[in-house]
VEXKOL-633253 format. One record per residue (C-alpha): x, y, z; residue number from 1. Coordinates in Angstrom, 1 decimal. Example, Ala and Ser with C-alpha at 12.3 -4.5 7.8 and 13.67 -1.06 7.14 Angstrom:
! residues 2
<atom xx="12.3" yy="-4.5" zz="7.8" num="1"/>
<atom xx="13.7" yy="-1.1" zz="7.1" num="2"/>
END
This chain:
! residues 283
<atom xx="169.3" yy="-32.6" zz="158.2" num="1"/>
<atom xx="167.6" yy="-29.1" zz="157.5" num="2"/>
<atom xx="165.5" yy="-28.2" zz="160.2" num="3"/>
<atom xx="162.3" yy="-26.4" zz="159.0" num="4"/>
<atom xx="161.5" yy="-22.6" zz="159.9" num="5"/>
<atom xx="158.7" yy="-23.7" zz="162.1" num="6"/>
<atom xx="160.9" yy="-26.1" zz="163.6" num="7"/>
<atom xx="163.2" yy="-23.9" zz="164.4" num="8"/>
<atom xx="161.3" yy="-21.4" zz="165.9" num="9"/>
<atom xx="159.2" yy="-23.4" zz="168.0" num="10"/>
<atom xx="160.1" yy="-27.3" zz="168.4" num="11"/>
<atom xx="162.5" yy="-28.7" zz="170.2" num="12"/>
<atom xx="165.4" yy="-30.4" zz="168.0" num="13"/>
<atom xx="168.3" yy="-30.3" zz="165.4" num="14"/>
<atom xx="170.5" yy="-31.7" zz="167.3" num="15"/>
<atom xx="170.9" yy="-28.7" zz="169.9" num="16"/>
<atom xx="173.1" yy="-29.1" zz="172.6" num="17"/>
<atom xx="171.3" yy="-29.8" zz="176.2" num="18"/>
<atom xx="171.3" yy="-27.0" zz="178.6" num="19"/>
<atom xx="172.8" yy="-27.4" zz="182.1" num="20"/>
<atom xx="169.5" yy="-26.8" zz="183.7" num="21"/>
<atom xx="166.2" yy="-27.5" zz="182.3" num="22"/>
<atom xx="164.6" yy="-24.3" zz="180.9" num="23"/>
<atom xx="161.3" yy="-22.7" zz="181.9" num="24"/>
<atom xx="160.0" yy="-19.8" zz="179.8" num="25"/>
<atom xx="157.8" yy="-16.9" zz="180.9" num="26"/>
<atom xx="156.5" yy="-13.7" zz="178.8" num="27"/>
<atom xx="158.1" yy="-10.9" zz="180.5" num="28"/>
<atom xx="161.4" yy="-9.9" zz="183.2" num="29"/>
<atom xx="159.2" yy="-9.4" zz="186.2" num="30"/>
<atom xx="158.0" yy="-12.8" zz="186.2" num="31"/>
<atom xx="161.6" yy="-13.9" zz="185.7" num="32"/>
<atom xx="162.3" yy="-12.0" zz="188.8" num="33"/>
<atom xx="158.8" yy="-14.0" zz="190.6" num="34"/>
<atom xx="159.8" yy="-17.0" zz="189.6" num="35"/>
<atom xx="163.4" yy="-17.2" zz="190.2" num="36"/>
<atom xx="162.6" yy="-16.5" zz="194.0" num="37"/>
<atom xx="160.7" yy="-19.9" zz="193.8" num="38"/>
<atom xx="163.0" yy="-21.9" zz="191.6" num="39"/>
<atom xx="166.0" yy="-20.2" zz="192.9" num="40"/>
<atom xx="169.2" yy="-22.2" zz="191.1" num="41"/>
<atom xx="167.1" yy="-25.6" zz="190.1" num="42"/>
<atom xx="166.0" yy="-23.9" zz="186.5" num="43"/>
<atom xx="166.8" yy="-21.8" zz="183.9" num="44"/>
<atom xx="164.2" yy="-19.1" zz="183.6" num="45"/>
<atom xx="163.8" yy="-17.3" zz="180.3" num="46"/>
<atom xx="161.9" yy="-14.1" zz="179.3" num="47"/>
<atom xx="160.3" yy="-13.8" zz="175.5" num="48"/>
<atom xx="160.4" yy="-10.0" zz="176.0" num="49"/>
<atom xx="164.2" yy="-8.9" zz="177.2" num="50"/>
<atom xx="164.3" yy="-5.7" zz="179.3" num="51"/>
<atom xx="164.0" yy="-2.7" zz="176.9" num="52"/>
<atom xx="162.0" yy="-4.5" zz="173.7" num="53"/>
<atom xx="158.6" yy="-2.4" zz="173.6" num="54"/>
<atom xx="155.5" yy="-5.6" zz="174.2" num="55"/>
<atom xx="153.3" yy="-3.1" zz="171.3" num="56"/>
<atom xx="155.6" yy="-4.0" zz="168.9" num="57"/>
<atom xx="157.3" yy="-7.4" zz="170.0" num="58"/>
<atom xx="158.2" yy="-10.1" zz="167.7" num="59"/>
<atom xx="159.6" yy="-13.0" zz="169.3" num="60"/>
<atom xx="163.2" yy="-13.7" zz="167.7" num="61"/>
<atom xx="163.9" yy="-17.0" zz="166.1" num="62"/>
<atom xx="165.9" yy="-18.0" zz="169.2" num="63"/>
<atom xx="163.2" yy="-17.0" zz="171.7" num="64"/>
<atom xx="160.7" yy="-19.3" zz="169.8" num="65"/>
<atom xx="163.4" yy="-21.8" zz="169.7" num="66"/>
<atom xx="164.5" yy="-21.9" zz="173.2" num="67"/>
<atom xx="160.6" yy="-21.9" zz="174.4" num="68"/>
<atom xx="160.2" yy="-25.1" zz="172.1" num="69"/>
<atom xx="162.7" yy="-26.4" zz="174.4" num="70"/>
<atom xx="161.4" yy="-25.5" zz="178.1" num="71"/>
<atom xx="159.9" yy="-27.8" zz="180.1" num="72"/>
<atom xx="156.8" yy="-25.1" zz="180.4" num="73"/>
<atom xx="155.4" yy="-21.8" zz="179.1" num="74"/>
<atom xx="154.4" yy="-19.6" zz="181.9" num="75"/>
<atom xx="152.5" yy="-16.4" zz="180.2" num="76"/>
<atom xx="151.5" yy="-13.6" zz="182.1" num="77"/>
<atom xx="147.8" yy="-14.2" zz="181.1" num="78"/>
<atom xx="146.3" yy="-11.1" zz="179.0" num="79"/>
<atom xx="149.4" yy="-9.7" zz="176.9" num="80"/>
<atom xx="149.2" yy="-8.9" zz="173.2" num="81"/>
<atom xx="151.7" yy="-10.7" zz="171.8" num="82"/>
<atom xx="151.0" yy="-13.8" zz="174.5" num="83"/>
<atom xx="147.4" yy="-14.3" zz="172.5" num="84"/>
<atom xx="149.0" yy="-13.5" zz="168.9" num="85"/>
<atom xx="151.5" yy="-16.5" zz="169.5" num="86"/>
<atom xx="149.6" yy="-18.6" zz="172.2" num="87"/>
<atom xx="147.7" yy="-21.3" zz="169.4" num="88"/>
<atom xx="150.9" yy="-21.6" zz="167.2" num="89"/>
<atom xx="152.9" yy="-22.4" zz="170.3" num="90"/>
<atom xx="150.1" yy="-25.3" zz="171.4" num="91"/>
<atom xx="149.9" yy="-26.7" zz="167.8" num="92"/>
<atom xx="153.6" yy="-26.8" zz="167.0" num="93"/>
<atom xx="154.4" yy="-28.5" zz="171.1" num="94"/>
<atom xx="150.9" yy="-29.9" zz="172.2" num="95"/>
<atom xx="153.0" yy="-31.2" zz="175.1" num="96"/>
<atom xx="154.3" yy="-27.8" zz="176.1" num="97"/>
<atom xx="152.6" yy="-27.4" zz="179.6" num="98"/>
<atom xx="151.7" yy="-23.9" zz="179.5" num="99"/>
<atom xx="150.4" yy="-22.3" zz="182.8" num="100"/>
<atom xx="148.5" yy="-18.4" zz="183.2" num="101"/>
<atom xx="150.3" yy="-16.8" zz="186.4" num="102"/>
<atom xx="147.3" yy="-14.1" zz="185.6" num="103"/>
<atom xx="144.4" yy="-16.6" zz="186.7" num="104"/>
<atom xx="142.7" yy="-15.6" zz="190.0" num="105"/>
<atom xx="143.7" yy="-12.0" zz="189.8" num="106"/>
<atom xx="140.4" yy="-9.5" zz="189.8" num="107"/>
<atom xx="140.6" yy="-8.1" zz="186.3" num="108"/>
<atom xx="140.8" yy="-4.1" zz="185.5" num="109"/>
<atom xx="138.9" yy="-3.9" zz="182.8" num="110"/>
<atom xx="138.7" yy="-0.5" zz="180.6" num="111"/>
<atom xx="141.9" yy="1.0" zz="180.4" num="112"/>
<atom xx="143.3" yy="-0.1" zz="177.4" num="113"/>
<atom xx="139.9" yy="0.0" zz="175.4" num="114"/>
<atom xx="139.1" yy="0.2" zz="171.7" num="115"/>
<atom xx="135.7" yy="1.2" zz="170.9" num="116"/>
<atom xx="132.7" yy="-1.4" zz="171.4" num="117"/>
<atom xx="135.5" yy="-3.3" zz="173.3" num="118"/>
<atom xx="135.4" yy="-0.4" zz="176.2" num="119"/>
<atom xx="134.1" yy="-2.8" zz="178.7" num="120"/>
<atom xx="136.0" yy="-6.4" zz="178.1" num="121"/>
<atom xx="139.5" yy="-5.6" zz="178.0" num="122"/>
<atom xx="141.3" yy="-7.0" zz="180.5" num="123"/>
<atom xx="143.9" yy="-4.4" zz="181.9" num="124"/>
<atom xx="147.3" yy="-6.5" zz="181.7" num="125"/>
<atom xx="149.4" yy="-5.2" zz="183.9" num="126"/>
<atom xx="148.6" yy="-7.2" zz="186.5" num="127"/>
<atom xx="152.6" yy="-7.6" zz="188.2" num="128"/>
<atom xx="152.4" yy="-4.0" zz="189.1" num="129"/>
<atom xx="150.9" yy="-4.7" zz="192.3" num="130"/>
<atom xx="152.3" yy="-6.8" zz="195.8" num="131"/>
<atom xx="148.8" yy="-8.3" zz="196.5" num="132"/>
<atom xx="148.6" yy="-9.6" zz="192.7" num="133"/>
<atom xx="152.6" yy="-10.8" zz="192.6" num="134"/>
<atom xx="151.5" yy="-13.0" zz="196.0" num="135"/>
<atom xx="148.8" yy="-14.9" zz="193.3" num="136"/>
<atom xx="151.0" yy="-14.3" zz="190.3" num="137"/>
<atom xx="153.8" yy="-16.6" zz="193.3" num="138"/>
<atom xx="151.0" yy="-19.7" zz="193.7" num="139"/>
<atom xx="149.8" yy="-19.7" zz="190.6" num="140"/>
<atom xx="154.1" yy="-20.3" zz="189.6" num="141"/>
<atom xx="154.5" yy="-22.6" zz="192.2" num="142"/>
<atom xx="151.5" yy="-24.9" zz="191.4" num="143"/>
<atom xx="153.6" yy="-24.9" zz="187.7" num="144"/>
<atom xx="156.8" yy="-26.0" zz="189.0" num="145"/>
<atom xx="155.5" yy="-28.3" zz="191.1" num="146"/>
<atom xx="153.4" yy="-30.1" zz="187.7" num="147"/>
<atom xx="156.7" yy="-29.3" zz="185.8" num="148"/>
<atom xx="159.0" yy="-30.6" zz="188.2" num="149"/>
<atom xx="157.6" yy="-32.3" zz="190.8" num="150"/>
<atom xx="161.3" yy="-33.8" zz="192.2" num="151"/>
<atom xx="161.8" yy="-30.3" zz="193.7" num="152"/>
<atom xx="158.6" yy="-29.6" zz="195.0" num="153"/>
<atom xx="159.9" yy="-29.3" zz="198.6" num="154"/>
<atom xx="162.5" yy="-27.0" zz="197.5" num="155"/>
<atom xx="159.8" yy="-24.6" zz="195.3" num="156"/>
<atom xx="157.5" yy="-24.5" zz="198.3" num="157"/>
<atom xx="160.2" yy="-23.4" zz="201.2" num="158"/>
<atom xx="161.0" yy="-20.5" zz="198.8" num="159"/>
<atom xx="157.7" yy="-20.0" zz="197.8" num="160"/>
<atom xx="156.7" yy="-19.3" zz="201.6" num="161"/>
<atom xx="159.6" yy="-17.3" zz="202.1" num="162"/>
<atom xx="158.8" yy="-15.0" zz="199.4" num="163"/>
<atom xx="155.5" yy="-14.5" zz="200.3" num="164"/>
<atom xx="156.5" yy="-13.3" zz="204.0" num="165"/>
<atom xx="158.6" yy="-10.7" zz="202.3" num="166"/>
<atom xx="155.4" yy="-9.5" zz="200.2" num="167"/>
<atom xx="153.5" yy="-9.4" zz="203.1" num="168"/>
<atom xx="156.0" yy="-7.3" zz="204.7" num="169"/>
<atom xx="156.4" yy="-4.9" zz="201.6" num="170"/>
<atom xx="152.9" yy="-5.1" zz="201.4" num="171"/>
<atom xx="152.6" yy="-4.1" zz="204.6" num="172"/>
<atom xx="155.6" yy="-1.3" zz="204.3" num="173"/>
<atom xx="153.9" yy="0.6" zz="201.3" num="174"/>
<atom xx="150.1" yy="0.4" zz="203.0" num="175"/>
<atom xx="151.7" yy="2.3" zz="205.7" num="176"/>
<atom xx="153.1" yy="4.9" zz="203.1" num="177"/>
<atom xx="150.5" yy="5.6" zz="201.6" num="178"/>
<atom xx="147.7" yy="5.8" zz="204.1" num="179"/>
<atom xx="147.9" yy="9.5" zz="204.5" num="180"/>
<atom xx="147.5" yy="9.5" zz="200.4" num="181"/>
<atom xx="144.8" yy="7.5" zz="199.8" num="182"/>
<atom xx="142.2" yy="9.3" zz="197.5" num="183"/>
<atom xx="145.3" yy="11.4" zz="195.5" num="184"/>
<atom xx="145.6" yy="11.2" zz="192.0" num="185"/>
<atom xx="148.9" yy="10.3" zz="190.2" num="186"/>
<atom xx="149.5" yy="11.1" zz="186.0" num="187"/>
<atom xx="151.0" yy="8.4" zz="183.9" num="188"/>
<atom xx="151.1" yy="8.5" zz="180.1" num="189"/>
<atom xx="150.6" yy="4.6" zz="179.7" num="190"/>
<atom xx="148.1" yy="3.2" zz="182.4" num="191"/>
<atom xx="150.2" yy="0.8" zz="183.7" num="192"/>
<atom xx="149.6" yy="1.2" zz="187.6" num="193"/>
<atom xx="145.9" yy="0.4" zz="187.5" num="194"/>
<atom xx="146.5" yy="-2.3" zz="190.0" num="195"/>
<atom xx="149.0" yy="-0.6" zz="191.8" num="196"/>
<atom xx="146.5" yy="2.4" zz="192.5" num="197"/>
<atom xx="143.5" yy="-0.2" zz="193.5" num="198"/>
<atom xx="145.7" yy="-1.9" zz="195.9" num="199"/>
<atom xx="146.0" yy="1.7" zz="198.0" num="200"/>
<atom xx="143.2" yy="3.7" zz="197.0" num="201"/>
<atom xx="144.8" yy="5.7" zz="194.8" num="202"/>
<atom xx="143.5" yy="7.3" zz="190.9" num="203"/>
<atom xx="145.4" yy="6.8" zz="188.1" num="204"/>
<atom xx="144.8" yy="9.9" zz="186.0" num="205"/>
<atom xx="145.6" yy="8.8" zz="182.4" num="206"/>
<atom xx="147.5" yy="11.4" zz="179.9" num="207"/>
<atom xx="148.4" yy="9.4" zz="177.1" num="208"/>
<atom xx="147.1" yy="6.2" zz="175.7" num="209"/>
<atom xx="147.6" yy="2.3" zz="176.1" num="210"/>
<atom xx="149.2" yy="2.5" zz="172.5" num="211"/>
<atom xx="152.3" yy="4.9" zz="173.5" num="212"/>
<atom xx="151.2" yy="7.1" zz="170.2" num="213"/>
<atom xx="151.1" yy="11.1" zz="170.6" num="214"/>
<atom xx="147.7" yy="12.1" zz="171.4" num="215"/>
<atom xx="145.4" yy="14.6" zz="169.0" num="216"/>
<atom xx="145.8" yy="18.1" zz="169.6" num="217"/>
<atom xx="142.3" yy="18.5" zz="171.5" num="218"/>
<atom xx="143.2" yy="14.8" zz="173.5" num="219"/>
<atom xx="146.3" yy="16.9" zz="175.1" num="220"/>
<atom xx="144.5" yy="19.6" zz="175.8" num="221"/>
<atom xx="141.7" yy="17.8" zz="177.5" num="222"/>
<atom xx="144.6" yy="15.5" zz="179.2" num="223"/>
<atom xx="146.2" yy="18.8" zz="180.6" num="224"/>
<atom xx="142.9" yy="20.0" zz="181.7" num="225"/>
<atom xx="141.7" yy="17.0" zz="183.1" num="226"/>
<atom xx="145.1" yy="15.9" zz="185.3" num="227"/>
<atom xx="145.2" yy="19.8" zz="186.5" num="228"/>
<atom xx="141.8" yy="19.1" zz="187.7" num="229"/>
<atom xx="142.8" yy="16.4" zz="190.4" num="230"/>
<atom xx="145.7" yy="18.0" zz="191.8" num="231"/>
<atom xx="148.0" yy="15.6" zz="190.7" num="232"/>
<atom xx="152.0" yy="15.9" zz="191.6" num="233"/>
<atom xx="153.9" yy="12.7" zz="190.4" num="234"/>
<atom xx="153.5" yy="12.3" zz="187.0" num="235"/>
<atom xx="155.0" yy="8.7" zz="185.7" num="236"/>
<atom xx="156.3" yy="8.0" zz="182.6" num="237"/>
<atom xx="158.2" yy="5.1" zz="180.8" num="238"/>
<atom xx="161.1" yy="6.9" zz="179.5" num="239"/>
<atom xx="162.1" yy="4.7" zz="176.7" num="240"/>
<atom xx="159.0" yy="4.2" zz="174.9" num="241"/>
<atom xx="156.7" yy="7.0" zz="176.0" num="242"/>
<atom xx="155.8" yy="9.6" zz="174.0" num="243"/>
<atom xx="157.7" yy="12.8" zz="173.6" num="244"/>
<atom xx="154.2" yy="14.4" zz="174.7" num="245"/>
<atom xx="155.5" yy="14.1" zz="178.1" num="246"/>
<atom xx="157.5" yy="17.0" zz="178.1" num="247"/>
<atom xx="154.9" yy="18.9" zz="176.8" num="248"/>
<atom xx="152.0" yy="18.1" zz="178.5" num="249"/>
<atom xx="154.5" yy="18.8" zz="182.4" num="250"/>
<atom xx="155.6" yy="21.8" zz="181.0" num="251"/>
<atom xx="152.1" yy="23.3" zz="182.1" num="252"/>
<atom xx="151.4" yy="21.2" zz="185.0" num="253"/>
<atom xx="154.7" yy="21.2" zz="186.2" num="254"/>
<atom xx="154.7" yy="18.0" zz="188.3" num="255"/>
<atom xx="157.3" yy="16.0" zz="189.5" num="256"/>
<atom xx="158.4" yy="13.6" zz="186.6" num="257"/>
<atom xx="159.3" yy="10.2" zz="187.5" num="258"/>
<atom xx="160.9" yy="7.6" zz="185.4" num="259"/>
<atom xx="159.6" yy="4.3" zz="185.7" num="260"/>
<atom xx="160.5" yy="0.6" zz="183.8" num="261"/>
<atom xx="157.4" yy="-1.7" zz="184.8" num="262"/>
<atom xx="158.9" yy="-4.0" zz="182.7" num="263"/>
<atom xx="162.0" yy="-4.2" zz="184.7" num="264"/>
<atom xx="163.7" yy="-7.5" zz="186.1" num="265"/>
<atom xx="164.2" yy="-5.5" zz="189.4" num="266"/>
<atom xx="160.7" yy="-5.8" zz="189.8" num="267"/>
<atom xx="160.5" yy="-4.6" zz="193.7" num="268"/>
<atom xx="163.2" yy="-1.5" zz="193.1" num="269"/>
<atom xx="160.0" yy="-0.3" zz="191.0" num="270"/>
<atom xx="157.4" yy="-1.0" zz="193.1" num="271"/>
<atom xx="159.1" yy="0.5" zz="196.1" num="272"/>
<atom xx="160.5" yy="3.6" zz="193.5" num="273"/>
<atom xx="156.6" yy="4.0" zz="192.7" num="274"/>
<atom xx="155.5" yy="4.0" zz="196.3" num="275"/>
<atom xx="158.2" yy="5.7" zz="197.4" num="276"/>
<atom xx="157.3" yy="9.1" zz="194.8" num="277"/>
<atom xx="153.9" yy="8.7" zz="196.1" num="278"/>
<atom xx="154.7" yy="9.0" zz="199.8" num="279"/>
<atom xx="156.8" yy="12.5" zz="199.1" num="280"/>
<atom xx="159.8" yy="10.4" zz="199.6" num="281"/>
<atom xx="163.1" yy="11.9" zz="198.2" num="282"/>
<atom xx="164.1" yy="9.9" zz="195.0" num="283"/>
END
């Protein structure tokens, strides 16, 4: 038997050989990093967008579509592009898919990555750049598991606590840090560390856009002129996908550049990397 396209991308089927452990699917590497410190060896976790792939410009590959037909649960992230551009085919093609947002209960940024009449509705969706959000981003993975597999809801819990004693700690770690700091600005060309900055009283001065496009001519001049006005020293860029404007726009400021993946799977590395340029800490 054939299987259909739409079968193939999203159901489960076609006589496709079981998987070790059962298979939970998330959106993005940093929750696969959350989440495996909860389900530790008990599941396979599995990311839509692999490290490097740009989320502007994501298309889900037909084995990504097929392996999250397969998955005992969805976990999205809550307010990503490509999350709401697949979210109803995924629910009409599995209507039993459990599919859990690891957002819900964060405090929305709203405004960064506007368009027009929608300045004051959209949701900033980089809420995993920030300690105090990973701790809900943690319960709200846990209360998954333990719907989508409740024989190891012991097991989730003990690790769940665990890991929240080391945010606290790393929480705790980077508030000291940054203390002497709070009310700096910091430069990034995506605005990606809007939670990150609320967390320790920081401003995120924004040079580029939420698109990673090159800005007008008069946009980087008033970007230079603006992020000159707040002092700013660490400017933060994604290296892979930001624009070549980056360059450009330090060659006048002349501030430290920083490379920075907030897409990574080695989710702490970056948050401590970020907090660590921010406290004057050697890199």
């Amino acid at each position: 038997m054939v299987c259909s396209l739409t079968a193939a991308w999203i159901a489960t089927g076609c006589g496709a050989a079981p998987s070790e452990r059962p298979i939970v699917t998330v959106s993005i590497e940093p929750q696969r990093y959350i989440l495996e410190q909860i389900t530790g060896d008990r599941v396979q976790v599995r990311s839509l967008l692999t490290e490097g792939a740009n989320p502007e410009t994501y298309d889900p590959s037909v084995t990504h579509m097929h392996n999250l037909g397969k998955s005992l649960g969805y976990l999205r992230m809550g307010n990503i592009g490509f999350e709401a551009a697949l979210i109803d085919k995924i629910s009409e093609a599995n209507p039993d898919l459990k599919i859990f947002d690891t957002s819900a209960g964060v405090t929305p940024i709203l405004g960064t990555h506007s368009h027009g009449h929608e300045e004051h509705s959209t949701v900033d969706p980089h809420t995993w750049t920030s300690v105090k959000n990973a701790k809900i981003i943690a319960r709200n993975m846990l209360q998954a598991m333990e719907q989508i597999d409740s024989a190891n809801k012991e097991y989730y819990s003990a690790n769940y606590e665990r890991f929240i004693t080391h945010l606290d700690s790393l929480d705790n770690a980077i508030t000291v840090s940054l203390t002497p700091h709070r009310g700096e600005s910091f430069m990034v060309w995506h605005p990606s560390l809007s939670y990150f900055a609320r967390d320790y009283g920081l401003n995120q001065v924004v040079v580029g856009n939420a698109e990673h496009k090159d800005n007008s001519v008069n946009d980087l001049r008033g970007a230079i002129d603006h992020a000159r006005e707040t002092g700013a020293r660490i400017f933060f860029f994604q290296k892979d996908i930001d624009s070549r404007q980056v360059s450009a726009i330090n060659s006048e400021l002349q501030s430290d550049e920083v490379n920075i993946n907030p897409l990574s799977y080695q989710w702490e590395e970056e948050i401590i990397r970020i907090a660590d340029a921010l406290a004057g800490r050697t890199l």
